[in-house]
DRENDREN-845625 format. One record per residue (C-alpha): residue number from 1; residue in three letters; x negated, y negated, z negated. Coordinates in steps of 0.1 Angstrom, whole numbers, plus 5000, padded with zeros to 4 digits. Layout:
<vodrens>
VODREN_num_residuo_xx_yy_zz
VODREN_NUM_ALA_X_Y_Z
...
</vodrens>
This chain:
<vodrens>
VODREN_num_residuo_xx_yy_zz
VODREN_1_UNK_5871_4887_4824
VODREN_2_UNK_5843_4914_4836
VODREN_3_UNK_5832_4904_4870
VODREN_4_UNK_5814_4937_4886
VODREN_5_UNK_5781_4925_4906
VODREN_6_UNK_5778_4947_4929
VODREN_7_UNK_5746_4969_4933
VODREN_8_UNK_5727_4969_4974
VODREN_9_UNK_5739_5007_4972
VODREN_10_UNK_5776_4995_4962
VODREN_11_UNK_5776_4967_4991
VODREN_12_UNK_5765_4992_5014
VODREN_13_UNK_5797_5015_5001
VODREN_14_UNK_5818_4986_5007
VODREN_15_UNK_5810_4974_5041
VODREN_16_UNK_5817_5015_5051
VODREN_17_UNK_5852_5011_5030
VODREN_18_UNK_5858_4978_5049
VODREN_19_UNK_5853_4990_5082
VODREN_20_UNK_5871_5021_5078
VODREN_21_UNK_5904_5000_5071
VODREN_22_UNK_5898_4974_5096
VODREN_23_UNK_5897_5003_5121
VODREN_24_UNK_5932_5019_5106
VODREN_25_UNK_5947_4985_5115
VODREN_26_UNK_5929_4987_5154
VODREN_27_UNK_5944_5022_5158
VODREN_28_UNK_5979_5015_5149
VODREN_29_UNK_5982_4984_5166
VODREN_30_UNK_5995_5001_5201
VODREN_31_UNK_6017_5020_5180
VODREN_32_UNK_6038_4992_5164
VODREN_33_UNK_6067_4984_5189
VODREN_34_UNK_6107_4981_5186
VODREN_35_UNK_6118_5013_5177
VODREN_36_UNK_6092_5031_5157
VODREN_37_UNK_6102_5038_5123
VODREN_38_UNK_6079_5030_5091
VODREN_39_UNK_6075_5061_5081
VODREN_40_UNK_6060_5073_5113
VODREN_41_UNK_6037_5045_5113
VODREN_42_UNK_6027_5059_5075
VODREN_43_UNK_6025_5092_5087
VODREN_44_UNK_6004_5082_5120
VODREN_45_UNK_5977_5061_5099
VODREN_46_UNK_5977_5084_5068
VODREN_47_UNK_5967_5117_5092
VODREN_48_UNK_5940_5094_5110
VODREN_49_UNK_5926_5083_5076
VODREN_50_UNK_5927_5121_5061
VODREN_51_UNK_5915_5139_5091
VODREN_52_UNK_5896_5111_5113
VODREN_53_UNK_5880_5095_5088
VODREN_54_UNK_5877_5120_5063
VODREN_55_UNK_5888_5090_5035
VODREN_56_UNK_5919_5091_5011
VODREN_57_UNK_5951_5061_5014
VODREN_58_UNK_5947_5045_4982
VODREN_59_UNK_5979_5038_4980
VODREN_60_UNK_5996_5070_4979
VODREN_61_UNK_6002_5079_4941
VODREN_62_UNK_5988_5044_4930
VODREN_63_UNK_6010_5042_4899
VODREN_64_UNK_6037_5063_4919
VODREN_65_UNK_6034_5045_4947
VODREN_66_UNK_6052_5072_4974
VODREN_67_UNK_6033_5064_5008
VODREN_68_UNK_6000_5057_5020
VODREN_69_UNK_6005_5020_5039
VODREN_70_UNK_6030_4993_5026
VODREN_71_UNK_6051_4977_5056
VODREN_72_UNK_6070_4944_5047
VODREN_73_UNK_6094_4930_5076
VODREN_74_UNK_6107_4897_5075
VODREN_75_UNK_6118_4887_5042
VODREN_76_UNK_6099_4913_5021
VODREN_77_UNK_6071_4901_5010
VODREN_78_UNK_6044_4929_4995
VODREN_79_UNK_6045_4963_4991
VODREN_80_UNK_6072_4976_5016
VODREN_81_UNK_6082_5015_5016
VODREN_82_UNK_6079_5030_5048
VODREN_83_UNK_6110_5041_5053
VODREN_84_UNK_6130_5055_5083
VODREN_85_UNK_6139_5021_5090
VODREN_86_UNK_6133_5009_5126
VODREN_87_UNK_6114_4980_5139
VODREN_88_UNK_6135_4960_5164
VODREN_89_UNK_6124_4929_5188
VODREN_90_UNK_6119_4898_5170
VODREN_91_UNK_6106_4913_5134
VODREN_92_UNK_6076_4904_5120
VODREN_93_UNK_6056_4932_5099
VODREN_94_UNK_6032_4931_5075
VODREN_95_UNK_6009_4963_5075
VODREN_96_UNK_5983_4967_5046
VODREN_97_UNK_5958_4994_5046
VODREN_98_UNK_5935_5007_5018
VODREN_99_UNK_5912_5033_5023
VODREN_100_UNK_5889_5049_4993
VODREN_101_UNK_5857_5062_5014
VODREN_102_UNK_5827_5080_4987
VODREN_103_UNK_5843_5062_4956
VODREN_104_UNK_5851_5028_4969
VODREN_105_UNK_5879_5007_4983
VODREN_106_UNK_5882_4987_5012
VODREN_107_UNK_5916_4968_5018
VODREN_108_UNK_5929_4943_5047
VODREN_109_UNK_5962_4936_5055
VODREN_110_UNK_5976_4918_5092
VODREN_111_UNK_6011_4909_5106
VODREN_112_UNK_6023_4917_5139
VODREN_113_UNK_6052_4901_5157
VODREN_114_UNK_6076_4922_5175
VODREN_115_UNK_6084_4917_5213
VODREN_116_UNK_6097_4881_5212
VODREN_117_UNK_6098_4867_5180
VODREN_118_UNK_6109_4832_5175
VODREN_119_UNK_6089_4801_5170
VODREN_120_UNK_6093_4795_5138
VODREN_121_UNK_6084_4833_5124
VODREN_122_UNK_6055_4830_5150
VODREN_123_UNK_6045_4798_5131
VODREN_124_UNK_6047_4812_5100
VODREN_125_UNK_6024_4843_5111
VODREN_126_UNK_6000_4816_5124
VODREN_127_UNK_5996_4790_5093
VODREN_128_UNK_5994_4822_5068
VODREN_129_UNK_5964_4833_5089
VODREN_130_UNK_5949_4799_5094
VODREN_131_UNK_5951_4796_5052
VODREN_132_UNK_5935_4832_5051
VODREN_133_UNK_5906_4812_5068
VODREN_134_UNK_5907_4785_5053
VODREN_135_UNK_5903_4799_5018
VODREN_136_UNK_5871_4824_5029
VODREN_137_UNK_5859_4793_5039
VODREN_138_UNK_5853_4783_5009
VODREN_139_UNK_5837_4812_4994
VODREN_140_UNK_5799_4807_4989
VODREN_141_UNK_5772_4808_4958
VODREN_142_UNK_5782_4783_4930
VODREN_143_UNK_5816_4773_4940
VODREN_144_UNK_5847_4785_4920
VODREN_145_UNK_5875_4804_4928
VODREN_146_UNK_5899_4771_4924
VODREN_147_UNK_5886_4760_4957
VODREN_148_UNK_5896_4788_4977
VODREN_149_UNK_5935_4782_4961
VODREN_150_UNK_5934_4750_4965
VODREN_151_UNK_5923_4749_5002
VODREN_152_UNK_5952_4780_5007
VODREN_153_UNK_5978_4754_4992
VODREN_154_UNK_5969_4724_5007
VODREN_155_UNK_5974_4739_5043
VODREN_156_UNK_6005_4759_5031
VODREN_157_UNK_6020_4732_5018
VODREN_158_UNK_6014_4704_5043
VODREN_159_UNK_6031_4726_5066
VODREN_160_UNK_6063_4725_5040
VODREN_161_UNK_6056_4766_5034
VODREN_162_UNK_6055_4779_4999
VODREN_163_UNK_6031_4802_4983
VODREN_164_UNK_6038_4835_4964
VODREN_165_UNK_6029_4833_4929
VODREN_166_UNK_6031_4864_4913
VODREN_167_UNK_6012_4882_4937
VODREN_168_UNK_5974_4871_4939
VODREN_169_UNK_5935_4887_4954
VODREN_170_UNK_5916_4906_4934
VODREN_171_UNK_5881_4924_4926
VODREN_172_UNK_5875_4955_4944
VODREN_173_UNK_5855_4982_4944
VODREN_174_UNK_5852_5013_4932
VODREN_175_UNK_5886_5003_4915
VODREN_176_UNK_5917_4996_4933
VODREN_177_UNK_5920_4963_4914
VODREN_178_UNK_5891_4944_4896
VODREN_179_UNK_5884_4914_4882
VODREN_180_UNK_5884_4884_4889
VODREN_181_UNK_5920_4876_4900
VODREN_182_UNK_5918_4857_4932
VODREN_183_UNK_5947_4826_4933
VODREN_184_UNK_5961_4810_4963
VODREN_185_UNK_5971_4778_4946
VODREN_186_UNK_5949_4758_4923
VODREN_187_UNK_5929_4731_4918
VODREN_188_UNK_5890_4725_4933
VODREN_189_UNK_5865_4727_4904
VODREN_190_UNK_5883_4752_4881
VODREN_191_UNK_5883_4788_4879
VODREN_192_UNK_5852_4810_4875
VODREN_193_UNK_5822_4803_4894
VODREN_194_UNK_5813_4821_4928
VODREN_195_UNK_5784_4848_4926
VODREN_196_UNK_5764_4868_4951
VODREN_197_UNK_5777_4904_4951
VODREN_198_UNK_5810_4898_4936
VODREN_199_UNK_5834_4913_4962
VODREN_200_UNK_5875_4903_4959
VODREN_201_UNK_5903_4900_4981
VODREN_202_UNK_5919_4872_5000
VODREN_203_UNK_5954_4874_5007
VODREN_204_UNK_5975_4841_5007
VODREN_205_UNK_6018_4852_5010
VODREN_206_UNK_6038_4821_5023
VODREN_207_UNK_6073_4823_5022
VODREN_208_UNK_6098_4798_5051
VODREN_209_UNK_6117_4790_5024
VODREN_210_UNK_6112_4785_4980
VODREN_211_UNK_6085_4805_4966
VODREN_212_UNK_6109_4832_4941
VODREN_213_UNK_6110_4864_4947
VODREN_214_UNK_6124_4900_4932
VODREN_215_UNK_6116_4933_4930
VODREN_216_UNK_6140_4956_4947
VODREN_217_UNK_6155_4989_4931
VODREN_218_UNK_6127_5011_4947
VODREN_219_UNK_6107_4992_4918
VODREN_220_UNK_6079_4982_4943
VODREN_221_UNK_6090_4958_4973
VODREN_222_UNK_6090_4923_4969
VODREN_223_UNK_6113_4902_4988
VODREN_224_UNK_6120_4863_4985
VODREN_225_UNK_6151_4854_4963
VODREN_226_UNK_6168_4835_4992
VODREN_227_UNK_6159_4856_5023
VODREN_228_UNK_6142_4835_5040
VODREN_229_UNK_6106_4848_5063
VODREN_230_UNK_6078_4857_5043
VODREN_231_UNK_6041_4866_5059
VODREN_232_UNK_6003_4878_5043
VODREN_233_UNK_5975_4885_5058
VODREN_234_UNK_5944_4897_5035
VODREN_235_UNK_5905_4907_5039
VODREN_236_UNK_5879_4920_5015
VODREN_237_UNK_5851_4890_5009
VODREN_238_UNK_5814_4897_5001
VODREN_239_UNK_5798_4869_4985
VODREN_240_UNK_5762_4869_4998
VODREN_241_UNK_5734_4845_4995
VODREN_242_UNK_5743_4820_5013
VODREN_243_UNK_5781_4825_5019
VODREN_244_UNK_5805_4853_5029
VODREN_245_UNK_5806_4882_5047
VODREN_246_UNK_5842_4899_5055
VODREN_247_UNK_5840_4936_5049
VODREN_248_UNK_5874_4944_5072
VODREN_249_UNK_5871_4922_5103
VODREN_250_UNK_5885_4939_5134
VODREN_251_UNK_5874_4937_5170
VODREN_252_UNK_5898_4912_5180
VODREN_253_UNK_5883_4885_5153
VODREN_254_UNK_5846_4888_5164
</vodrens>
């Protein structure tokens, strides 16, 4: 495994990147209502990226990767096409957001509830982001990267949700995807130890029902096996000196 330190310059990159992609998710957020299609939520955040920000959607091409968001409703976990499909009142939606600003990455990801959702999708939206937390919590100088799976885990599965397993957070940077791998299960104590100026990826995916899932035709979205509610919510983490810094916090978090 080649962990990148990251240079002062690089950090200073990456908090641009980062704040670029929290403010993608700010913009769109008004915009995300029953009735809007996928795609024009792809089209309204790729034109702001291109012509507002003057960055590039990292996802668009990625491997032949079509658009340049992913939205996943309901039981999709990951990577969703926008499509011309329609939101409708009581969805839930993930939206994730990569921008590539002078050379480097900065990716978040947040779910948003349609009109009136019911309580149990709303509780799944709120224990996903409550492990999210839990496992940056974790992050500081000298611990490993078990601890931040095994806090996600713990949480997810004392409130009888499962946890994605093929999916994971990862290294960023002036890649899309770096080393280390970032696990949302695991076991305190084990994995590689915590640095200052690594920089990865958070993103717990709890599913309502068991953790399996496929990969649809399209050869990109994920979706759980038996259909049941899947959510993910995901920041880029800065190790510093003394803990964490999150690159992609929006407004609303402060």
């Amino acid at each position: 495994m080649t962990i990148t330190i990251k240079t002062a310059e690089e950090i200073d990159k990456m908090r641009v990147a980062g704040k670029l992609a929290a403010e993608v998710l700010e913009m769109i957020a008004p915009y995300v209502v029953a009735g809007i299609s996928t795609e024009e939520l792809d089209q309204i955040c790729h034109d702001y990226i291109v012509d507002v920000q003057q960055a590039i959607p990292a996802p668009l091409n990625y491997r032949g990767f079509p658009k340049s968001i992913c939205t996943s409703i309901n039981q999709q976990i990951c990577h969703g096409i926008p499509s011309e499909k329609k939101l409708k009142n009581g969805d839930i939606v993930n939206i994730d957001i990569t921008v590539i600003k002078d050379g480097y990455h900065g990716d978040t990801s947040k779910m948003f509830c349609i009109g009136e959702v019911s309580p149990h999708a709303k509780r799944l939206v709120d224990i996903t982001r409550e492990c999210l937390f839990l496992g940056i919590a974790e992050v500081k100088p000298g611990a490993r990267l078990g601890d931040i799976g095994h806090a996600i885990q713990k949480h997810a599965e004392s409130n009888r949700y499962s946890i994605v397993r093929e999916f994971c957070g990862h290294g960023i940077g002036k890649k899309f995807h770096e080393d280390p791998h970032v696990m949302h299960f695991g076991k305190r104590g084990e994995g590689e130890i915590i640095e200052p100026g690594m920089i990865f990826t958070i993103e717990p995916m709890l599913n309502q029902g068991k953790r399996h899932m496929k990969i649809l035709a399209d050869g990109w979205t994920a979706v759980t096996k038996d259909r049941s509610l899947s959510a993910q919510w995901e920041h880029t983490i800065l190790v510093t000196d003394t803990g964490y810094e999150i690159l992609t916090l929006r407004q609303e978090e402060l």
